[in-house]
MDTraj code that builds the backbone (N, CA, C; nanometers):
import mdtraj as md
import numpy as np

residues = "UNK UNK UNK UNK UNK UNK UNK UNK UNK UNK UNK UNK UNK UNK UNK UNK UNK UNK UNK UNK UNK UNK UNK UNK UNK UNK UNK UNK UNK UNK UNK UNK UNK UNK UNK UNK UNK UNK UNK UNK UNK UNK UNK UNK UNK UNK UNK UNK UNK UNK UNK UNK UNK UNK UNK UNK UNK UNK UNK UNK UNK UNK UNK UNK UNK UNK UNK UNK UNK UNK UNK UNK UNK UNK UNK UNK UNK UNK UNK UNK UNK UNK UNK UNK UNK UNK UNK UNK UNK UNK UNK UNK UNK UNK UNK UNK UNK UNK UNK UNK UNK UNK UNK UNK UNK UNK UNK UNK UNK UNK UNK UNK UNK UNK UNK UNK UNK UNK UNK UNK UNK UNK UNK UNK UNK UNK UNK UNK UNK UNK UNK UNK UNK UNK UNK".split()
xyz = np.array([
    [12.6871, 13.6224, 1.3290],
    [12.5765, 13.5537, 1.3942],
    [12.6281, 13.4888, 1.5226],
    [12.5319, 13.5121, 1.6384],
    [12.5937, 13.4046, 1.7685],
    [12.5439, 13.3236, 1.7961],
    [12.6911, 13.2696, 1.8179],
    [12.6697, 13.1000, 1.8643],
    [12.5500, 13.0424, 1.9604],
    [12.4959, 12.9151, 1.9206],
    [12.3850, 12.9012, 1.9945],
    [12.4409, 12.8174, 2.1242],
    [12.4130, 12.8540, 2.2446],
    [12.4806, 12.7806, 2.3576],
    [12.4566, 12.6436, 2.3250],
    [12.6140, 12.5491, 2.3485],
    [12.5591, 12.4042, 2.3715],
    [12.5736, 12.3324, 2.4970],
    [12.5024, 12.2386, 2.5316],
    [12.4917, 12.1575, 2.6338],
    [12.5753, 12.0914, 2.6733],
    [12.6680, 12.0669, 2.8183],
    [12.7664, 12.0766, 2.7923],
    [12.7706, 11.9324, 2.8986],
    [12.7974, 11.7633, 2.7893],
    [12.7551, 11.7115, 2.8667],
    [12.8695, 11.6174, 2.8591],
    [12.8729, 11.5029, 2.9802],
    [12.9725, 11.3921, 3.0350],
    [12.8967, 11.2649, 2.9859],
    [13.0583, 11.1620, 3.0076],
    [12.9942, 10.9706, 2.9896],
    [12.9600, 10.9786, 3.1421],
    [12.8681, 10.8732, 3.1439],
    [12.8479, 10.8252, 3.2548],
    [12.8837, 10.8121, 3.3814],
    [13.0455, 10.7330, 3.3155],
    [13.1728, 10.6897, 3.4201],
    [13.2450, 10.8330, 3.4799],
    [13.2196, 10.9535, 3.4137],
    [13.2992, 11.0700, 3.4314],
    [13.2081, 11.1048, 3.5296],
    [13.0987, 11.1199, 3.5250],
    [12.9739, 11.1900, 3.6147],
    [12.9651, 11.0817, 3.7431],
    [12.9897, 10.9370, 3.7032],
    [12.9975, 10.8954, 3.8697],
    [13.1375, 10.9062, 3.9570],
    [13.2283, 10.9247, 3.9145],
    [13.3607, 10.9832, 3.9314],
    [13.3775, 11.1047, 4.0063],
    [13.3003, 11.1888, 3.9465],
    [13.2910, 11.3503, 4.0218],
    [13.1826, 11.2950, 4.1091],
    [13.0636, 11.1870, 4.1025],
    [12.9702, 11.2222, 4.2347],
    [13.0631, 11.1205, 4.3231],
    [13.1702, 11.0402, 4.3205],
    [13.2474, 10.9750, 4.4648],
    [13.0972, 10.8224, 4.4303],
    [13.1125, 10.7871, 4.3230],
    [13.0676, 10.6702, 4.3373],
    [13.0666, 10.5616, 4.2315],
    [13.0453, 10.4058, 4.2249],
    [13.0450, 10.3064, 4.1685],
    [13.0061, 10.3331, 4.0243],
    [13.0285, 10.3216, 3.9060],
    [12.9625, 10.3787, 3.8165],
    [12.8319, 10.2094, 3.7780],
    [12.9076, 10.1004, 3.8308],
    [12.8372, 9.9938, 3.7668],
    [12.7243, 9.9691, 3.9000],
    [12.7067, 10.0199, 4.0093],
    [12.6485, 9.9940, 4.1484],
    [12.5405, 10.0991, 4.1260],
    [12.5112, 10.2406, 3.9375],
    [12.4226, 10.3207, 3.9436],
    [12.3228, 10.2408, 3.9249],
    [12.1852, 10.3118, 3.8995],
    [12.0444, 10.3038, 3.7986],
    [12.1113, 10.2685, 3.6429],
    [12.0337, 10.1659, 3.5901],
    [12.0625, 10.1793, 3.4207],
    [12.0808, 10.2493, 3.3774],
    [11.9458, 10.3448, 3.4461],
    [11.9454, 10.4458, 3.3267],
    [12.0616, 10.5600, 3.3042],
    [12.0741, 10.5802, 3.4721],
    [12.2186, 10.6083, 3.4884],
    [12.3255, 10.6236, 3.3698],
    [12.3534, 10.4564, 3.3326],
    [12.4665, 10.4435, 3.3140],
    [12.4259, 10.4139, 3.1253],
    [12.3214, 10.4531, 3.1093],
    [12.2836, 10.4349, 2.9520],
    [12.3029, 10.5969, 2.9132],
    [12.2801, 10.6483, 2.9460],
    [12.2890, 10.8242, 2.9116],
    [12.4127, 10.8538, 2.8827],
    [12.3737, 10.9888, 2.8622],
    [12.4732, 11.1187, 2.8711],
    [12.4691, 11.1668, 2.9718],
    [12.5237, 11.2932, 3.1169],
    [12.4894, 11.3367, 3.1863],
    [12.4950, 11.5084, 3.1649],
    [12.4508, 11.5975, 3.1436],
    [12.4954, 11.7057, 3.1347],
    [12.5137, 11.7754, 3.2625],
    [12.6148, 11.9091, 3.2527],
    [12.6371, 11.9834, 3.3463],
    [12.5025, 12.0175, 3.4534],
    [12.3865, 12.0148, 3.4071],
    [12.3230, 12.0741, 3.4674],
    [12.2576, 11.9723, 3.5705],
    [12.2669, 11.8306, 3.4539],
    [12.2324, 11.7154, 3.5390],
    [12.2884, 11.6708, 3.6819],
    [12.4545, 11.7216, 3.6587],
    [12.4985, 11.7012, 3.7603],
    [12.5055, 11.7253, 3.8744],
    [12.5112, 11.8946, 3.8457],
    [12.4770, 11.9735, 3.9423],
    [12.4026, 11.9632, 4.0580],
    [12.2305, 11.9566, 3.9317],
    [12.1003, 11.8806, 4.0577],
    [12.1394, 11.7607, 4.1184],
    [12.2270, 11.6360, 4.0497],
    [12.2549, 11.5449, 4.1335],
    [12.3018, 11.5397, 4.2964],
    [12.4179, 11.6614, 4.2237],
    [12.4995, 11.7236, 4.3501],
    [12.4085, 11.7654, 4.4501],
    [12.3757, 11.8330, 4.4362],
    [12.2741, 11.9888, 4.5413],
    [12.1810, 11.8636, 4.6325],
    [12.1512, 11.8128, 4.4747],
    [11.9759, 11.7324, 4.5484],
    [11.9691, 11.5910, 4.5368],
    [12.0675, 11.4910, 4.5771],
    [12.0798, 11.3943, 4.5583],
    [11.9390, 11.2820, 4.5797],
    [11.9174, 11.2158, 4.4626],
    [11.8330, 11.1168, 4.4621],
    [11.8479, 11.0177, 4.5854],
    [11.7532, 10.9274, 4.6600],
    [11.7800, 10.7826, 4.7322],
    [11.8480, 10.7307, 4.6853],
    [11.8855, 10.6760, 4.5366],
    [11.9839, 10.5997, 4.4744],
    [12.1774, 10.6512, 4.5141],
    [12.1472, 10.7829, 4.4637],
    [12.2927, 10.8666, 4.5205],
    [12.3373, 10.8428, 4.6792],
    [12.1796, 10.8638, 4.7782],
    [12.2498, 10.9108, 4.8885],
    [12.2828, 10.7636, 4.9367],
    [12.2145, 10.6563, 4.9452],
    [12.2443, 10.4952, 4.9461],
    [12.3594, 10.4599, 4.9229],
    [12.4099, 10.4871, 4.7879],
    [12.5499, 10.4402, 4.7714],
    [12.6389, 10.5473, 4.8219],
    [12.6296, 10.6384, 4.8629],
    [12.7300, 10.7033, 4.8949],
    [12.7573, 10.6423, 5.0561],
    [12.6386, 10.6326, 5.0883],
    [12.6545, 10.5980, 5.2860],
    [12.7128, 10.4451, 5.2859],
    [12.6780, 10.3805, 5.1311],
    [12.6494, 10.2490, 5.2186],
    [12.7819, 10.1742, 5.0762],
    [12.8272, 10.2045, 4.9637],
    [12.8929, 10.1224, 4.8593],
    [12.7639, 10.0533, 4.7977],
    [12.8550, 9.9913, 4.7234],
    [13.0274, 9.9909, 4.7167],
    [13.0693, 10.1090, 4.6609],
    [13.2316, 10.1403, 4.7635],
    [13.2900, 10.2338, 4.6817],
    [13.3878, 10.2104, 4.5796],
    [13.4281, 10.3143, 4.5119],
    [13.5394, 10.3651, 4.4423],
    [13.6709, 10.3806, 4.4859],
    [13.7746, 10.3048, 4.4214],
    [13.9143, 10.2952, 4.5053],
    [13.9309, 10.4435, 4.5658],
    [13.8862, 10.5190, 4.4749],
    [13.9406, 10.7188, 4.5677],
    [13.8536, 10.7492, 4.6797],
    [13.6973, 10.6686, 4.6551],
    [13.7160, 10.6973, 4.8297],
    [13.7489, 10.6067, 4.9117],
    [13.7320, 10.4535, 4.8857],
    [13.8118, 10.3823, 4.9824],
    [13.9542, 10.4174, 5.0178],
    [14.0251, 10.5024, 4.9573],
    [14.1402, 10.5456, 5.0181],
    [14.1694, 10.6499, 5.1077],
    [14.0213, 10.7608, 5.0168],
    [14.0010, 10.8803, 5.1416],
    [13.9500, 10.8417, 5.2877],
    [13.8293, 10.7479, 5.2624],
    [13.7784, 10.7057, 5.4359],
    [13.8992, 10.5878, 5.5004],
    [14.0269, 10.5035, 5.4495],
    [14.1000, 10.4919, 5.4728],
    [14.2334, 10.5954, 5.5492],
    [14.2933, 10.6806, 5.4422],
    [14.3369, 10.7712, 5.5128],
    [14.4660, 10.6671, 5.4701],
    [14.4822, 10.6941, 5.2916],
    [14.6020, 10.6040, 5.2704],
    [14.6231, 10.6716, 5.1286],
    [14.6706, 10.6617, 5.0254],
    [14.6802, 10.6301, 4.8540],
    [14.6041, 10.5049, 4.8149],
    [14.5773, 10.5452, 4.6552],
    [14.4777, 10.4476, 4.6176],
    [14.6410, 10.3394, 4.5905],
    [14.7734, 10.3932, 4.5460],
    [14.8607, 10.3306, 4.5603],
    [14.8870, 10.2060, 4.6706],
    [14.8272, 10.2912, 4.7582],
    [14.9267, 10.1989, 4.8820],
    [14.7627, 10.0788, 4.9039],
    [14.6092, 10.1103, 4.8901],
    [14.5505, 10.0173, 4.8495],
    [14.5858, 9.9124, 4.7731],
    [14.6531, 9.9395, 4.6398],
    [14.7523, 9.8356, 4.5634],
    [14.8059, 9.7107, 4.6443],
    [14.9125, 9.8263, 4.7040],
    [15.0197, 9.7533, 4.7929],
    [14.9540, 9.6772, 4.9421],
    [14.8406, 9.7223, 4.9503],
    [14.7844, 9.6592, 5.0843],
    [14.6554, 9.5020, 5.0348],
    [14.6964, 9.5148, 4.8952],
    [14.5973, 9.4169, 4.8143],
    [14.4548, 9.4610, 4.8173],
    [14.3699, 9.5443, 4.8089],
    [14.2785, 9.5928, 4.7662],
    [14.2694, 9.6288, 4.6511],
    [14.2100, 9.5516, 4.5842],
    [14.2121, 9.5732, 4.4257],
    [14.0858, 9.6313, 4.3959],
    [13.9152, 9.6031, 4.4622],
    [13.8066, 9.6165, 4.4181],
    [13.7193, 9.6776, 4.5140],
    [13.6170, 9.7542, 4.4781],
    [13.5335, 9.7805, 4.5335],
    [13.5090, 9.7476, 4.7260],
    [13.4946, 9.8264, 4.7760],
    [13.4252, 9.7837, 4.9166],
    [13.3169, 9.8334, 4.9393],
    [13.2110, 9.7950, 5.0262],
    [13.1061, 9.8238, 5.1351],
    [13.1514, 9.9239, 5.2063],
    [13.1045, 10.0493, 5.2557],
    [13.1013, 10.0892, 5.4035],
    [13.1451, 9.9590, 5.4924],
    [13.0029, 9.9068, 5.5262],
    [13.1102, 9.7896, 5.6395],
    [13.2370, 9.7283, 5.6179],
    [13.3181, 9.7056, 5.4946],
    [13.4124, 9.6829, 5.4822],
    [13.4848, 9.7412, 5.5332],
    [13.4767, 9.8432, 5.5154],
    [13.6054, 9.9879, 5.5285],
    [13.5887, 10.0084, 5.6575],
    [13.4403, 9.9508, 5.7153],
    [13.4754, 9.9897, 5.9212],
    [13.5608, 9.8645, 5.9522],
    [13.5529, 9.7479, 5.8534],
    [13.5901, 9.6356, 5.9314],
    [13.7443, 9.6509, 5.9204],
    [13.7978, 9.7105, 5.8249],
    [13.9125, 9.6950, 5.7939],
    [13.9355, 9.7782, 5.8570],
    [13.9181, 9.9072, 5.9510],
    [13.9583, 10.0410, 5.9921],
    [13.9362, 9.9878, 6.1401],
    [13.9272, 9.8685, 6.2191],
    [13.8788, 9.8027, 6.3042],
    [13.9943, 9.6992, 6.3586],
    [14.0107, 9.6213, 6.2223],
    [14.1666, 9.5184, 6.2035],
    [14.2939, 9.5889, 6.2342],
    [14.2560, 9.7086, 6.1914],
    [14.3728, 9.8067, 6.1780],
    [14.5074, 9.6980, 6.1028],
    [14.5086, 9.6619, 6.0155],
    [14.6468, 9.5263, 5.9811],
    [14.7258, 9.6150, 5.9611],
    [14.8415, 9.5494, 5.9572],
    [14.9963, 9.6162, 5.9221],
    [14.9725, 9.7087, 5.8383],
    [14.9607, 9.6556, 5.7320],
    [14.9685, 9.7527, 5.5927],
    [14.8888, 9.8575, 5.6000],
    [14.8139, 9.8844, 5.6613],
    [14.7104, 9.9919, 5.6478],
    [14.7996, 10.0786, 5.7608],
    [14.8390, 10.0302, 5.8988],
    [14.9180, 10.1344, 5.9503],
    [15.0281, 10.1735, 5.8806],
    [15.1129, 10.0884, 5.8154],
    [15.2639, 10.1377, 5.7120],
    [15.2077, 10.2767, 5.6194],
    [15.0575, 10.2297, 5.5482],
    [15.0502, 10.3186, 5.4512],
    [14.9901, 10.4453, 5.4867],
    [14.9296, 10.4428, 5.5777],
    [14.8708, 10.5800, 5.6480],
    [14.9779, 10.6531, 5.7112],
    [15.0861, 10.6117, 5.7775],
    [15.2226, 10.7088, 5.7940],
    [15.2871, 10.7454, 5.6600],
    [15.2804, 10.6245, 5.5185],
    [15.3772, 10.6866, 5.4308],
    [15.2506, 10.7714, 5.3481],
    [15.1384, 10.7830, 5.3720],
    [15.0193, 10.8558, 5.3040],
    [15.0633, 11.0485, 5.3851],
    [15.0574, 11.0261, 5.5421],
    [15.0670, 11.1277, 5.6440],
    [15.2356, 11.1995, 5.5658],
    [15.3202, 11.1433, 5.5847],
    [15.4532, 11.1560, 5.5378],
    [15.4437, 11.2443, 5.3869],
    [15.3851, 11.2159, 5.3388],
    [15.3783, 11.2487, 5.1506],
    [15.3241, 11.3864, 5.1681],
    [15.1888, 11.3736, 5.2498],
    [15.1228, 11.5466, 5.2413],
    [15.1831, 11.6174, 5.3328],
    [15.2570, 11.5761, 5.3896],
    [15.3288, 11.6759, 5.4715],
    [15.4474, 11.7388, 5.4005],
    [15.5059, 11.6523, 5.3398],
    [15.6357, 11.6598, 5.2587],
    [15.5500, 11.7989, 5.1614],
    [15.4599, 11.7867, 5.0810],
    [15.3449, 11.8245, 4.9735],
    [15.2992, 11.9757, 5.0434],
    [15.3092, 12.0052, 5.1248],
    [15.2652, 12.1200, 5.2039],
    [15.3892, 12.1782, 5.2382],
    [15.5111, 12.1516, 5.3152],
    [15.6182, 12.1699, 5.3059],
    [15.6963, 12.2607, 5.1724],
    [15.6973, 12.1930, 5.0953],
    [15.6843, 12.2504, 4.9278],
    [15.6273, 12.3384, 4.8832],
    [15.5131, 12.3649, 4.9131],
    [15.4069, 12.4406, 4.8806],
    [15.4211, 12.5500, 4.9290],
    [15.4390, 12.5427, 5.0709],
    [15.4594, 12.6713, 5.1570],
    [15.5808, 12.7456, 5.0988],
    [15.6990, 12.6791, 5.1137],
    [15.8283, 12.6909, 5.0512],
    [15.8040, 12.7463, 4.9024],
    [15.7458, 12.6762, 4.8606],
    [15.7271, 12.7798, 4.6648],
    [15.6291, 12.8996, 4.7240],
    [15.5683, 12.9593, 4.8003],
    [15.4413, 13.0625, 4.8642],
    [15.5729, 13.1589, 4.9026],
    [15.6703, 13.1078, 4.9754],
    [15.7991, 13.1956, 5.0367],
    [15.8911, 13.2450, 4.9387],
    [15.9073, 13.1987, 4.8323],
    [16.0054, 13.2256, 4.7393],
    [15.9692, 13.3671, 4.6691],
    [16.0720, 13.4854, 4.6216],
    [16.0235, 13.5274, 4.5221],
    [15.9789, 13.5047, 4.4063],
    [15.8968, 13.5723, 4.3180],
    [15.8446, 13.5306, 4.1946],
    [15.9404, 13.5387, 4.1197],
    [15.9734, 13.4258, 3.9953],
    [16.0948, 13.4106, 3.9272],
    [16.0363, 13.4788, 3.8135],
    [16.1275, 13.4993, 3.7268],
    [16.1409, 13.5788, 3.6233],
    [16.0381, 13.4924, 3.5336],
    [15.9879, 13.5760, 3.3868],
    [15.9291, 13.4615, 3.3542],
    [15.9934, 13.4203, 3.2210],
    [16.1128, 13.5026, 3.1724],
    [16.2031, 13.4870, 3.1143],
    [16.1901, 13.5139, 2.9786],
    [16.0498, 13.6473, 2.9792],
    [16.0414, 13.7339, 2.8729],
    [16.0562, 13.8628, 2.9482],
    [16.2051, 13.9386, 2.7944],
    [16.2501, 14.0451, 2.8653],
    [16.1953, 14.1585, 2.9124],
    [16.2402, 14.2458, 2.9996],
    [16.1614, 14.3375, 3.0826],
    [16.1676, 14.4876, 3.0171],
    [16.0657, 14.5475, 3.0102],
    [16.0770, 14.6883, 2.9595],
    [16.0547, 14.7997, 3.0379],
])
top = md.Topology()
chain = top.add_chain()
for i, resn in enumerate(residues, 1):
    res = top.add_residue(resn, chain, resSeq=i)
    for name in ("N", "CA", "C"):
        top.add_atom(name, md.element.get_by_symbol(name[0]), res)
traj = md.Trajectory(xyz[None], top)
């Protein structure tokens, strides 16, 4: 007999995670559910006013305050950003330009370069054995 397809669904916090946003800054209802794959999807494609609001405006999520930074959520740590920002935050702070945010955007620049470097370098190598014998 075949299996009857099941619905294949996420918590809350996982589904605002993949949409790049606040999970506690959603709709209730939002954050009372389940989300399923399919839910998400339409979220994605066809984002509600609620979605497109917080995405333009926060608060964000340390992963994107680090992406519209142009740092690690690490070096956020180290630059004392512990919580949530505004859009305007992140212009104001991208404005200050302070120390730490220039230190960590060279050792952020430094890392993916290093990370690509590597990458290319394992792309150049021959393929290693896989260390089941050959017939």
């Amino acid at each position: 007999m075949p299996k009857s397809k099941t619905t294949q669904t996420m918590k809350p916090a996982t589904a605002a995670k993949k949409l790049g946003v606040l999970l506690s800054a959603t709709p209730a209802e939002f954050q009372e559910g389940v989300v399923s794959r399919d839910e998400l999807n339409e979220l994605q494609s066809t984002p509600p006013a609620w979605l497109v609001e917080l995405r333009r405006n926060g608060p964000h999520p340390k992963q994107v305050i680090a992406a519209k930074l142009k740092v690690s959520t690490s070096g956020l740590a180290r630059g004392g950003i512990t919580g949530p920002l505004t859009t305007a935050e992140i212009d104001a702070l991208k404005a200050e330009n302070p120390e730490w945010l220039e230190r960590e955007r060279t050792v952020y620049a430094e890392a993916r370069k290093e990370a690509l470097r590597l990458k290319e370098r394992r792309a150049a190598e021959p393929p290693h054995a896989s260390g089941a014998p050959g017939r």
